[in-house]
C-alpha positions in Angstrom: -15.8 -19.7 1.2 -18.1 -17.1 1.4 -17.4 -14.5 -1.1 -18.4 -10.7 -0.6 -17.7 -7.7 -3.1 -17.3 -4.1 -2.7 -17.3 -2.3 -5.8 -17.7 1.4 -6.9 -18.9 1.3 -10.7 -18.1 4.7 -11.7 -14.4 5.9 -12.2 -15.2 9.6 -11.7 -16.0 8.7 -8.0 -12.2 8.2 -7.7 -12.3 11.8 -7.6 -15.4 12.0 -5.3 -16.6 9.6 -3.1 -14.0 8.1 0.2 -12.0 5.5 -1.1 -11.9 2.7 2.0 -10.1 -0.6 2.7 -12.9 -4.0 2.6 -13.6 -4.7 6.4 -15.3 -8.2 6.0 -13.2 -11.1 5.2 -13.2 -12.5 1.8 -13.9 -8.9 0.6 -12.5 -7.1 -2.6 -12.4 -3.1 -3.5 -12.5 -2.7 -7.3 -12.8 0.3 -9.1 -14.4 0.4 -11.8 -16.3 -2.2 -11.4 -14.6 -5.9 -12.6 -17.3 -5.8 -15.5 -15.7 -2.6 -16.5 -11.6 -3.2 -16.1 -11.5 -4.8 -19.8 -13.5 -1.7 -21.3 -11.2 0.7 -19.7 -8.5 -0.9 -20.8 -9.2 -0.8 -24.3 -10.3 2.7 -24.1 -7.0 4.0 -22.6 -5.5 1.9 -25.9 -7.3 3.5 -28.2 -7.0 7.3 -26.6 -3.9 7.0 -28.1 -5.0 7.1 -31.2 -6.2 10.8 -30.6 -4.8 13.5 -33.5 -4.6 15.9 -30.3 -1.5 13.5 -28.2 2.0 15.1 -29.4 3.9 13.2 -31.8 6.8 13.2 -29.4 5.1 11.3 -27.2 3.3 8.5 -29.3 7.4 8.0 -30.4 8.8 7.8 -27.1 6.0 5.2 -26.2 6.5 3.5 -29.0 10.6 3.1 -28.1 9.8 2.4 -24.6 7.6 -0.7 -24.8 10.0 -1.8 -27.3 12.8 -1.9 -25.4 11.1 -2.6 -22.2 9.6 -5.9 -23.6 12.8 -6.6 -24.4 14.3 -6.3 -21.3 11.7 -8.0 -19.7 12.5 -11.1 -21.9 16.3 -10.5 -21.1 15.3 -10.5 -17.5 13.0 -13.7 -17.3 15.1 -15.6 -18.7 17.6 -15.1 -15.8 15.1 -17.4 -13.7 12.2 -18.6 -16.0 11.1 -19.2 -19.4 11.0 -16.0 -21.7 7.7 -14.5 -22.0 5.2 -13.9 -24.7 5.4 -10.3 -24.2 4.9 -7.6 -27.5 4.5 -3.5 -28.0 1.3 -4.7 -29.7 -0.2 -6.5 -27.1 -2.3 -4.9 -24.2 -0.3 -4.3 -21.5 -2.2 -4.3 -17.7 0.2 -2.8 -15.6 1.2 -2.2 -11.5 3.7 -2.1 -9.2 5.2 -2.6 -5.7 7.9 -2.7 -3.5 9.6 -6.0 -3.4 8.2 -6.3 0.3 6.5 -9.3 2.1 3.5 -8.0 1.5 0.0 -9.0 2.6 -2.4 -10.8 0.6 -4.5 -7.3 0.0 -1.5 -5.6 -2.1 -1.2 -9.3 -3.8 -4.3 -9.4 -4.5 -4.1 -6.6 -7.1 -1.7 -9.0 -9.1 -4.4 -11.6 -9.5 -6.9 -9.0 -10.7 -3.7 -8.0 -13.7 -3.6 -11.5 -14.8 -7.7 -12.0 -14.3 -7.9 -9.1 -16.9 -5.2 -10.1 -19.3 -6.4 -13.7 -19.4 -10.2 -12.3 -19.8 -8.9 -9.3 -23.0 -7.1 -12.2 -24.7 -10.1 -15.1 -24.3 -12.2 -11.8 -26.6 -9.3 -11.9 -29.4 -7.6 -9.1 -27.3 -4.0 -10.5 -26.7 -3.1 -9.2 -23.4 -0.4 -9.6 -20.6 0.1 -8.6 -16.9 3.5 -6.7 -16.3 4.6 -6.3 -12.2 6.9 -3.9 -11.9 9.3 -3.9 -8.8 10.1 -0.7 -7.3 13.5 -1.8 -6.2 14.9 2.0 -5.6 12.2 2.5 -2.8 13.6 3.0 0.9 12.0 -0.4 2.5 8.8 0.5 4.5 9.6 -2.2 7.1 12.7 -4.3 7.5 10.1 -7.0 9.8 6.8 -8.3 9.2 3.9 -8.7 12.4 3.3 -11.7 13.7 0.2 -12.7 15.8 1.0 -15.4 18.7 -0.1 -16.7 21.8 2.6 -16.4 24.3 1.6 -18.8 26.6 -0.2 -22.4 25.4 -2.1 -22.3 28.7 -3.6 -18.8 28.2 -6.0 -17.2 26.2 -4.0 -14.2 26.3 -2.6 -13.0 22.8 0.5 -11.0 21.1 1.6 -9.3 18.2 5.3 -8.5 17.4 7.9 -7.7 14.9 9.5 -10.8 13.4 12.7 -8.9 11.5 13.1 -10.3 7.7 16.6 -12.0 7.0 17.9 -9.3 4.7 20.8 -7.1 5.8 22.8 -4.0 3.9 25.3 -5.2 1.2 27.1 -2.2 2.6 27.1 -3.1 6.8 28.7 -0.2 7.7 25.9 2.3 6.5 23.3 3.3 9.9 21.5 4.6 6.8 18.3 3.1 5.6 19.1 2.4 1.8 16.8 2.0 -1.1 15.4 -2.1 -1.4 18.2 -3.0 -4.0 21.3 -2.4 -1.9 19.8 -5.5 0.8 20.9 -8.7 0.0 19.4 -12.3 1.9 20.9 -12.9 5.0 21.3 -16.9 4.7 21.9 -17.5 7.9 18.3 -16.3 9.4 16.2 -17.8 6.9 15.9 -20.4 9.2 14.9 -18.8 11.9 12.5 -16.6 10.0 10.7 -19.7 9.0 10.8 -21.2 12.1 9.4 -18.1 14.2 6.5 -17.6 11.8 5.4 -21.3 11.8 6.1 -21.6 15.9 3.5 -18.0 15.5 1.2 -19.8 13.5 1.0 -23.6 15.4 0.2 -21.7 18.6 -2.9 -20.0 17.1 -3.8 -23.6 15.3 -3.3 -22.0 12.3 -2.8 -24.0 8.9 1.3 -24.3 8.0 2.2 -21.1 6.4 3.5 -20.3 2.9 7.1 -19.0 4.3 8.8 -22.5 4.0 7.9 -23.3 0.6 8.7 -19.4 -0.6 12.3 -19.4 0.7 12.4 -23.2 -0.4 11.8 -21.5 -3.6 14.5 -18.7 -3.5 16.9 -21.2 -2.7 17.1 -22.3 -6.3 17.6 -19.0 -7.5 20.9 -17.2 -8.2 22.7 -16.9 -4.7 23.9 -13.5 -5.6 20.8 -11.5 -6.0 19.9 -8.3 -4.0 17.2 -8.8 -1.8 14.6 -6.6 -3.7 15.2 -9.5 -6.9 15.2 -12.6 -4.8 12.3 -11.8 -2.8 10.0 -10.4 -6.1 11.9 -13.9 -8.3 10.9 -16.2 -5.6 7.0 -15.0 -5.2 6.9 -14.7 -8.9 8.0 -18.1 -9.3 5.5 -19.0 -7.2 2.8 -17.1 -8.9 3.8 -19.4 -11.7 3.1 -22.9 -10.1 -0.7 -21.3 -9.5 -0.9 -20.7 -12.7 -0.5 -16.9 -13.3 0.9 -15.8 -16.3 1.9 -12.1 -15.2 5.9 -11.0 -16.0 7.7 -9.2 -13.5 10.2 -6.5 -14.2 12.3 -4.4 -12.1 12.0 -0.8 -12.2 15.3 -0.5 -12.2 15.6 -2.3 -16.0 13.4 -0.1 -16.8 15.8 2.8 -15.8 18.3 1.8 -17.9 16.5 1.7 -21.1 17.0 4.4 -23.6 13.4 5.9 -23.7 13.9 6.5 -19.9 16.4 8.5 -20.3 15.2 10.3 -23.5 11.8 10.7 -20.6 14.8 13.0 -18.3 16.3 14.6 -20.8 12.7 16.0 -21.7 12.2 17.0 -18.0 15.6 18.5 -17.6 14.8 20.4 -20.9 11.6 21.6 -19.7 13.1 21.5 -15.8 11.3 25.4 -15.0 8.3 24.1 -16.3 8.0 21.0 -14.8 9.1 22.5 -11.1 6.1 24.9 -11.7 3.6 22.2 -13.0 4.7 20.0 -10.1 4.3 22.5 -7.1 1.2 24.4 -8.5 -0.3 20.6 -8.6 0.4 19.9 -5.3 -0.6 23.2 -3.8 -4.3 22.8 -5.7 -4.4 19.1 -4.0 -3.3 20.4 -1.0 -6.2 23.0 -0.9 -8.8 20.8 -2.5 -8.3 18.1 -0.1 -7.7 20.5 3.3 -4.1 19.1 3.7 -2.0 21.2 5.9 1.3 18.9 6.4 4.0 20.6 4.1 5.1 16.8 3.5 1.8 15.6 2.6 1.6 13.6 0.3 4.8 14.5 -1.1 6.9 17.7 -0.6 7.5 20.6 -2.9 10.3 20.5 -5.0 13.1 23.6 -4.1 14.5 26.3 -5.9 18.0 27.5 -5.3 19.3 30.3 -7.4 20.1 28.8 -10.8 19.4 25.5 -9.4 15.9 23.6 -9.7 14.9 20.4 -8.3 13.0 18.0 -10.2 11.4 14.5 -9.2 13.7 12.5 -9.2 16.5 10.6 -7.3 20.3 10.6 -8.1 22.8 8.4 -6.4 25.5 6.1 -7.1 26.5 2.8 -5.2 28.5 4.1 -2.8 26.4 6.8 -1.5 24.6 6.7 1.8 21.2 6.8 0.7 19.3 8.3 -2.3 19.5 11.7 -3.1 17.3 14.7 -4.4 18.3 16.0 -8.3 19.1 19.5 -8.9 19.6 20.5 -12.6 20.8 24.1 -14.0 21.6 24.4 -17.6 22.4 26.8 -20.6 22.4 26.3 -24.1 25.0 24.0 -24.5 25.4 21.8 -21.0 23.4 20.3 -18.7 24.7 20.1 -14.7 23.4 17.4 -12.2 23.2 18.0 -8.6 22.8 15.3 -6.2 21.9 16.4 -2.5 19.7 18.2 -0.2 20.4 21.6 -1.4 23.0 22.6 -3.4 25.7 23.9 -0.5 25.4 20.4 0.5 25.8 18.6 -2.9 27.6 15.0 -2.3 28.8 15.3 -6.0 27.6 16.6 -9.6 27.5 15.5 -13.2 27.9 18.1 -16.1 27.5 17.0 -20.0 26.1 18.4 -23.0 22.7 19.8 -23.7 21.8 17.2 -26.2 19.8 14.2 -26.8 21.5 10.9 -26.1 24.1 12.7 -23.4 22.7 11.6 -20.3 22.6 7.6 -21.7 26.4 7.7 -22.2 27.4 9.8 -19.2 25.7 6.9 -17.2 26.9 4.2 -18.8 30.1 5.4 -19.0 30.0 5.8 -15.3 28.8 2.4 -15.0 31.7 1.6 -12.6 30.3 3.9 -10.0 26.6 2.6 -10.3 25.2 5.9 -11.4 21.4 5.7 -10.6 18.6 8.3 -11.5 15.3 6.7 -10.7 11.8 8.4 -10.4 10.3 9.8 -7.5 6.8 8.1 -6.7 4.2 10.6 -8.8 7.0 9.9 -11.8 7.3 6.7 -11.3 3.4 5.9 -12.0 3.6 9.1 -14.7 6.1 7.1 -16.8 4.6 3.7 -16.3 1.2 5.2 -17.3 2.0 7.3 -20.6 4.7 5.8 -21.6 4.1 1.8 -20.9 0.5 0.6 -20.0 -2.5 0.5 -21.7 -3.9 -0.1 -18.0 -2.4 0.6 -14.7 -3.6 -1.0 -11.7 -3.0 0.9 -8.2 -3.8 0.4 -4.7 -6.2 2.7 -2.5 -2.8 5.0 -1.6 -1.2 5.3 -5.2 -4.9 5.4 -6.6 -5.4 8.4 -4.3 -2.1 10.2 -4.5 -2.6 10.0 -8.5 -5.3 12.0 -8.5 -2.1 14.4 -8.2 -0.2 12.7 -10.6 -3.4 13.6 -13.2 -2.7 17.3 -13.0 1.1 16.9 -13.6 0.6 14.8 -16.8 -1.5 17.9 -17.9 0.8 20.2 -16.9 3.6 18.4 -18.0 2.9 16.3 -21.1 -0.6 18.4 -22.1 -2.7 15.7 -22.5 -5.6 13.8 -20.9 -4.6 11.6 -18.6 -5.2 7.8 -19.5 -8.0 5.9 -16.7 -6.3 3.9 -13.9 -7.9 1.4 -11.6 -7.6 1.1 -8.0 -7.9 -2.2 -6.0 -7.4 -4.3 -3.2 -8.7 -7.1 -1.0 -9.2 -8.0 2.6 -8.3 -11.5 3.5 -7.7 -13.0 7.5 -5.7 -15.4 8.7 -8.2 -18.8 8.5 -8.5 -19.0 12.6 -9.8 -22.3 14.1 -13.5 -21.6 14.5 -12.6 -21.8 18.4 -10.9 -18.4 17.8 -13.3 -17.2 15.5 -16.0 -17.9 18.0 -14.2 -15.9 20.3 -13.7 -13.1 18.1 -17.1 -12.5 18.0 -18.2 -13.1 22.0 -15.1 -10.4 22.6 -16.8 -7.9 20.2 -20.1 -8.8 21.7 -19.4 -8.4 25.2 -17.5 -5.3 24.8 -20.6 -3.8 23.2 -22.8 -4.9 26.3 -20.4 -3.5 28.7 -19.9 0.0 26.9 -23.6 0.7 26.9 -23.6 -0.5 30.8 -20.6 1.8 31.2 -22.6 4.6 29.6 -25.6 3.6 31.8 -23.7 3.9 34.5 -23.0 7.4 33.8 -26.9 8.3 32.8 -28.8 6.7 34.8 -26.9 5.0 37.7 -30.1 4.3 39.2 -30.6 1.0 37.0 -28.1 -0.5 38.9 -29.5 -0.3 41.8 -29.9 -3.6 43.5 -34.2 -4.2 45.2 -33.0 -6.9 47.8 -30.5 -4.2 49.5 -32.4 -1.7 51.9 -30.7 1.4 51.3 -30.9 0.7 47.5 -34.8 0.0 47.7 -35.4 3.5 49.5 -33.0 5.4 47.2 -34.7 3.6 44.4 -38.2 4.4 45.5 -37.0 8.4 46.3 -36.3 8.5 42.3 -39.7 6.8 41.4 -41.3 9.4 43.8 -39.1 12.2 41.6 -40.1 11.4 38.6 -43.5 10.9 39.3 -43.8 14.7 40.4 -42.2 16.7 37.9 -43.2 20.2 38.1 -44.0 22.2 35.0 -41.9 24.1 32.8 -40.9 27.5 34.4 -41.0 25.3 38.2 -38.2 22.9 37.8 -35.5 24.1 39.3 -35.4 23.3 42.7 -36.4 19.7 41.5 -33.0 19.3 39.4 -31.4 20.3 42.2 -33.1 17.2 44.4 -32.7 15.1 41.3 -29.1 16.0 41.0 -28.4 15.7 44.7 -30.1 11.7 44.5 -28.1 10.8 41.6 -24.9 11.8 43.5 -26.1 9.3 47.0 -27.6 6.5 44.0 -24.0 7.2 42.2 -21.7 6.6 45.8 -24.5 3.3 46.3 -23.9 1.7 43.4 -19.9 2.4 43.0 -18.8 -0.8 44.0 -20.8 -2.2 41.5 -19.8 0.5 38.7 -15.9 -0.2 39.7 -16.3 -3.8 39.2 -18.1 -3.4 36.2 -14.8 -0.9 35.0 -12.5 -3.7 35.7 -14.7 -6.1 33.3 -14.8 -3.6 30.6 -10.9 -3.0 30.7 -10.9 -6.7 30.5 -13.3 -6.5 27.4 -11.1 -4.1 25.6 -8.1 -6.2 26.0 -9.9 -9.0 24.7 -11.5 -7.0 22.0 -7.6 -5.3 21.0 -6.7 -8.6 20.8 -9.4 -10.1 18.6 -8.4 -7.2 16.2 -5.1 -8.2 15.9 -6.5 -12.0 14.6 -9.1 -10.4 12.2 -6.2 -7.6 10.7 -5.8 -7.5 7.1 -2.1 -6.5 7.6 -0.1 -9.6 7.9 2.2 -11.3 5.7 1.2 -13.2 2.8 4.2 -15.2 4.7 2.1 -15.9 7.0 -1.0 -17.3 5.4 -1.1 -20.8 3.7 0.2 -20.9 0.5 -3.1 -22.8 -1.6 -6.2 -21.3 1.0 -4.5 -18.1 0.3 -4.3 -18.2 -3.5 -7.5 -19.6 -4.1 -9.1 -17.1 -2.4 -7.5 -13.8 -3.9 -8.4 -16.1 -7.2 -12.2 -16.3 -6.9 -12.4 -12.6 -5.9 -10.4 -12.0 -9.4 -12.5 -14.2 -11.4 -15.4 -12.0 -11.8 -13.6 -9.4 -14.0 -15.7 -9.8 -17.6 -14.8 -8.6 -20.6 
């Protein structure tokens, strides 16, 4: 394999220069550099040590990596073997929905465990935590699948192939956040088999697919989907040797410093509404964004009532919800809704540390939820988990945002994050790969004829036919007696007039040319859709796959 590196060295270009996705094959995006990932890490470690960080915050740190190694332990075990996982170790930290993903967003998991491995080899002991973001709303409920419809054609397609997950609760039209899917066991199956039919008609390897769901079907029958699918790629991590320990955000939601992390925001809930929209609106500006929902949208205030960045729910509701909070000095009151007229129901309790832990758990029966909305969810993993966080090119960019709020918020500097990703195709036959590049090239040559055709039809003019030869030789005779400056105008109108008599000569030429170039661009579309970064891991096979996003990780150096 032919390996080729795109790297940006300095982190303040995060902040400057376009951030964009590997185009060649075999190519990774790290930023910093992978010489530079161990250094930042231990920097962000030791900014902690800074007199100027609140005490309140090195505490709540402190409490949360204690109890979220702990539940991390708690949580392997369910599956695997418990962890070697400590508050003193260096913790190299990202995140992702519990989606199919392809091997570019996978990719920034190999990199976590290429940088703990490399910080403990230099008497650094280090570990990679995943985090699954199980309260997300699924960004696909299918994965694309290249295929050639018909064995006998060249022709090729691209479809939806839908993953065999359905609602727990059937009855909801809703879309619902990952963790209320479970497996559908009855189209795993045919999932399988329609990727690998996908895959043999392109002469494709045998995809991963099989042995992943192989995999899940040793795991606890009654997981949600979000678990099941993060447990069975995890496990599969595992047999390649990766030593990373996953953890769903939701565990993390349930721990005590979480919640001692909302009671702070509900305290400070003005504040934080202020922080959080003055952010945005600076972002907004500084980046000429004029969508009111880009990239996230402002949070509302309704008479008493202030929104804050969260979401709060319980089992039974349709979908997630927006949190409202008003408050005096002695209560706190929830809102979960749009807007407060339209609240589904609300949660009052006292205005004191340790009330909103035991209001949820002793709602437990109706599976109260507060989880955090996207800028929160990295803010908390940041400050109050990771010594490094690794994003991808959208969360890497959207944090930029996230930078002020910790400012605003929590009044501190905001510890360094990395951004990566890779690009990795499907490993075509070189048949296909041959004709990837004879589509793009022949497209090329009949664009520039097409433009030709336009400019200077006269090239197409063909010396053997009669009428072509005299029109041919009235344009040599043009050009050879152009007037001078200030004289030209009743010469563009004779040139303009023989373009128009070369233009209806040659049009059955130019027309059949058209129908080539549509032809090209079909070709070309399709080619695309073999060289796309987008599909599957799924789809890939399983060893090719992992070796590669491997040897793109291995050049991270302490």
């Amino acid at each position: 394999m032919t390996r080729s590196v795109a790297c940006v060295t300095d982190h303040a270009q995060t902040y400057q220069a376009p951030i964009r996705t590997p185009r060649s094959d075999n190519q990774d995006l790290c930023i910093p550099a992978h010489g530079q990932l161990c250094a930042q890490v231990l920097a962000n470690r030791h900014s902690w040590k800074r007199d100027s960080i609140p005490d309140w915050i090195l505490k709540l740190r402190n409490r949360a990596r204690s109890q979220v190694a702990s539940a991390a332990k708690a949580y392997a075990r369910l599956y695997t073997s418990e962890p070697l996982i400590e508050p003193s170790m260096l913790w190299i930290v990202g995140g992702h929905q519990p989606e199919a993903f392809h091997p570019g967003v996978w990719y920034k998991n190999f990199l976590i465990d290429a940088t703990a491995k490399e910080l403990s080899k230099h008497d650094s002991p280090a570990v990679g935590l995943h985090v699954i973001i199980d309260h997300d709303l699924p960004k696909s409920l299918s994965i694309r699948l290249p295929y050639r419809p018909d064995p006998n054609s060249d022709n090729l397609a691209v479809g939806p192939c839908k993953l065999p997950i359905q609602k727990q609760n059937p009855s909801s039209l809703s879309l619902g956040p990952w963790h209320s899917y479970r497996i559908d066991p009855d189209r795993v199956e045919p999932f399988i088999r329609e990727i690998e039919t996908a895959a043999d008609s392109l002469g494709l390897p045998v995809p991963m697919a099989r042995n992943y769901f192989q995999v899940m079907s040793k795991l606890d029958a009654d997981l949600d989907a979000a678990v099941a699918l993060s447990q069975a790629r995890h496990k599969m991590e595992n047999e390649h040797h990766l030593g990373n320990i996953d953890l769903p955000m939701s565990q993390i939601c349930q721990t005590g410093a979480w919640f001692e992390f909302v009671e702070h925001c509900i305290s400070h809930a003005a504040g934080l509404n202020d922080t959080y929209n003055s952010a945005l609106d600076a972002y907004r500006e500084r980046e000429k964004i004029t969508n009111p929902g880009q990239p996230v949208a402002h949070l509302g205030r309704i008479s008493d009532w202030i929104e804050l960045p969260f979401w709060l729910y319980q089992s039974g509701d349709a979908g997630r919800n927006r949190m409202w909070v008003r408050s005096d000095a002695k209560t706190w009151e929830l809102g979960s809704g749009v807007r407060p007229e339209e609240f589904a129901w609300t949660l009052r309790l006292e205005a004191q540390t340790g009330a909103l832990q035991t209001a949820f758990e002793q709602g437990s029966d109706r599976g109260l939820c507060i989880r955090p909305r996207a800028l929160m969810t990295t803010l908390f993993l940041r400050c109050f988990i990771a010594d490094g966080f690794v994003h991808g090119i959208g969360g890497g960019i959207y944090d930029r945002l996230t930078d002020e709020i910790i400012r605003g918020l929590l009044h501190i500097e905001p510890p360094r994050y990395a951004i990566a990703t890779a690009t990795l195709q499907l490993p075509l036959p070189s048949h296909l790969r041959r004709g990837v590049q004879v589509a793009e090239e022949e497209l090329s040559a009949l664009t520039k004829q097409a433009r030709a055709a336009r400019s200077a039809p006269e090239t197409f003019l063909i010396p053997k036919d009669q009428q072509h030869r005299l029109l041919a030789q009235q344009h040599a005779e043009l050009l050879a007696a152009i007037p001078p400056r200030g004289a030209k105008k009743l010469w563009h109108r004779q040139m303009k007039d023989l373009k128009a008599r070369i233009g209806q000569a040659v049009a059955p030429i130019v027309q059949k040319q058209h129908v080539q170039l549509q032809s090209a661009q079909r070709r070309a579309h399709e080619a695309q859709w073999l060289t796309s970064r987008e599909y599957s891991m799924l789809v890939f096979p399983e060893s090719d796959c992992i070796e590669r996003l491997k040897l793109l990780a291995s050049q991270v150096r302490a």
